[in-house]
N, C-alpha and C positions, 0 to 999 in steps of 0.2 A: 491133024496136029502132029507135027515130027517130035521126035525125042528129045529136043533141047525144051522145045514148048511144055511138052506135059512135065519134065524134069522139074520146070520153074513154080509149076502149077501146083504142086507137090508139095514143094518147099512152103508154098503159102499158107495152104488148108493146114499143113501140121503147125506151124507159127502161128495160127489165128486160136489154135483148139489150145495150145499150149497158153496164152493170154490170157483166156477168161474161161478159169476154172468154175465160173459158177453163175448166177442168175445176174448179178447186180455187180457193178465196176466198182472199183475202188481207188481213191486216188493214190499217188504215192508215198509213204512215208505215214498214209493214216494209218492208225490202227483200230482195228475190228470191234466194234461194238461189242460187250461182253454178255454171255447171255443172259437173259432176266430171271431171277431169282425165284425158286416157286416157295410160294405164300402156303401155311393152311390155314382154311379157317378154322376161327377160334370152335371148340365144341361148345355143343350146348349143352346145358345140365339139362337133364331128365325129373322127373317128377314136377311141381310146382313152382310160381315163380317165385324163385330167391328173395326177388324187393317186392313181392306182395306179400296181403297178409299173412301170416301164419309164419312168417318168417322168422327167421330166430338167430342171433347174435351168433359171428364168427367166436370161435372159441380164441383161448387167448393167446396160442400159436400163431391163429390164422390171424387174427386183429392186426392190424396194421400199429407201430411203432406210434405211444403216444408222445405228443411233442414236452420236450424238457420244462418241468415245471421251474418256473425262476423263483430262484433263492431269495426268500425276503432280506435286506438288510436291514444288519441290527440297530436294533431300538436300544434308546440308553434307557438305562437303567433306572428306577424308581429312586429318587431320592429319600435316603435312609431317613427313618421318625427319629426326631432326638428322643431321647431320655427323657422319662417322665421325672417333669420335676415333685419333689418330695413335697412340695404342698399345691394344693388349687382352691380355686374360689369360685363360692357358687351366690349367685342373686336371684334373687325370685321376689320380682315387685308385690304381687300378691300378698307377701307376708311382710315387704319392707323390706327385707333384708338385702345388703349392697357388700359383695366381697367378704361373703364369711371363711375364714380360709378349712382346709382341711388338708389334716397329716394324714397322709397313707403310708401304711404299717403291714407286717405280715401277720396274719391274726385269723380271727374271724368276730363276725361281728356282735359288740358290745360282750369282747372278752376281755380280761384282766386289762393287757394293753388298749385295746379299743377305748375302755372305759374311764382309765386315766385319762388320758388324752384328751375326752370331753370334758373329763371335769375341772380343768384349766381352760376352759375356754371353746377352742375350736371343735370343728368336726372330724369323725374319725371314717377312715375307708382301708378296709381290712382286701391284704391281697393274698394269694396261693389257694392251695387246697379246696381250704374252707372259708373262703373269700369270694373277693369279685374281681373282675379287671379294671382296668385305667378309664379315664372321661374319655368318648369317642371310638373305646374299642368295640369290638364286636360280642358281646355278654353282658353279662350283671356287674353295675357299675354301682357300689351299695355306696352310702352313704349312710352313717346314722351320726345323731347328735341329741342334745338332752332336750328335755320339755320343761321342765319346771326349777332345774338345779344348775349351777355353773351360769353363763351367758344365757344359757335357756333357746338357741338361736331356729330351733324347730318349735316353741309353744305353741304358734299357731297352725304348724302343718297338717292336722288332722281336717283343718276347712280349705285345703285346696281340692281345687275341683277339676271335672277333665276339662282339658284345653289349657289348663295353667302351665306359665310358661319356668323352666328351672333353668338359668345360666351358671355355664360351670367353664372359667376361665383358667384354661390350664397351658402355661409358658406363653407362647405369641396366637393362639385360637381360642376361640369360645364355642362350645360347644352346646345346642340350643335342646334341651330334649323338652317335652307336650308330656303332661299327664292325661293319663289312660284309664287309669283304675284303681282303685283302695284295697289292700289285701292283710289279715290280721294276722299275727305269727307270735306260733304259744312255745316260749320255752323252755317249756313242761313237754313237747311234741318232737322226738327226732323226725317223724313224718316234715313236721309243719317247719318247722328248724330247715330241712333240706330244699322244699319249695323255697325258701325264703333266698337261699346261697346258690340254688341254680340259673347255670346260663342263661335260661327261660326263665324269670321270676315267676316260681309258681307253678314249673313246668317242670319237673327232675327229668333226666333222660329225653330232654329232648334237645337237638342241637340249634344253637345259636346260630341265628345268621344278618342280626344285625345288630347295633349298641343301643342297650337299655338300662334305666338307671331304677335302682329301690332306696327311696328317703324314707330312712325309717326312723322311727321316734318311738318312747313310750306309752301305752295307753294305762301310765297311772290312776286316773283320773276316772277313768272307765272301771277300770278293774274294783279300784276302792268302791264305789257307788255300786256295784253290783258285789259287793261284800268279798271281793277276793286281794286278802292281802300278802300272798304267796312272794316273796322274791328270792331271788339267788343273792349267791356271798355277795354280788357287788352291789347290789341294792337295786338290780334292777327287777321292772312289775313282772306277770306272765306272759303278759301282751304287748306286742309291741304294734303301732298302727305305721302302715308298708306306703306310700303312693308309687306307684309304680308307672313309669314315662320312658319315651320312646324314642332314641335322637330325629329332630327333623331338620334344623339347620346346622350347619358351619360357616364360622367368618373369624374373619383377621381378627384378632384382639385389638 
């Protein structure tokens, strides 16, 4: 080979090594794969498995975000009770009686005011204090009225019996309460006196949690025959006889 030969041969070998710098060609204008990323794997916890038993709640750091509880939208509003009107009417087939009215007064029962009130006629229901509440409320809903004097619109209430039904029609509802039970109240007794005015008929100190009603009347009649002629200034006996009933229905008037 002369020197122009090998000169050329030269030229080649260096321009071949100079093209492919590496294992694999590349086209033009591509570019290079980037390298792959290294991964680690996740660890493992040690000791026990996490989601087996004995496992025990992520603390409240670690708990994951609980989803937003949705806001109830509001509810209207209870429609407000009218005003108890100043009189109601109570029926009770059992005795006959249809619409005998009563005044409610601040009082207590068969006091001065109480008393009057009967003896013109209607029925009296003593409120505050030493009272009761409204037909339908949640307490002692007294009633009392005479037995022998004025209209007399309780004579026969000493023979009702449990299950008897007492309608007490007050403004557009009537209000339906069941006799429960006869209870006798001496007004000679603040004991017995306080049973008689509490929420629980019969029950001081203990709280109401539903409407009960006390019809209560004189036991005249009782009292005279077993020789006790005791009364107060207003003439009334020492005894008074209580039925004591339990609201169970409501309807339209």
């Amino acid at each position: 080979m002369d020197g122009r030969t090998r000169l050329v041969a030269t030229v080649l070998v260096v321009t071949v090594m100079t093209a492919t710098p590496g294992c694999a060609t590349q086209d033009e204008g591509q570019a290079a794969d980037p390298p792959a990323e290294r991964t680690t794997a996740p660890l493992t916890p040690s000791g026990p498995d996490p989601t087996g038993p004995g496992a025990t709640e992520p603390s409240p750091d670690q708990a994951s975000p609980s989803p937003p509880v949705p806001t109830a939208s509001p509810t209207e509003e209870a429609t407000p009770r009218p005003p108890e009107p100043r009189r109601s009417f109570v029926s009770i087939p059992e005795l006959g009686l249809r619409d005998v009215p009563v005044v409610r007064y601040r009082g207590s029962p068969d006091d001065g005011p109480g008393t009057a009130i009967q003896n013109t006629g209607p029925m009296a229901s003593p409120r505050g204090p030493r009272g009761g509440v409204g037909p339908g409320e949640v307490g002692n809903f007294i009633v009392t009225g005479h037995r022998l004097s004025g209209t007399a619109p309780l004579r026969y209430a000493p023979s009702l019996r449990r299950g008897d039904r007492v309608r007490v029609r007050s403004g557009d509802t009537v209000f339906v309460y069941e006799v429960r039970r006869t209870r006798w109240t001496s007004f000679r007794s603040p004991r017995s006196l306080a049973g008689q005015r509490a929420p629980v008929p019969g029950r001081p100190g203990r709280t109401a949690t539903r409407p009960m009603i006390t019809l209560s009347t004189c036991a005249t009649i009782e009292d005279h025959a077993a020789g006790n002629y005791w009364s107060d200034r207003y003439d009334n006996p020492e005894h008074r006889i209580d039925k004591i009933g339990a609201l169970v229905a409501t309807r339209p008037a």
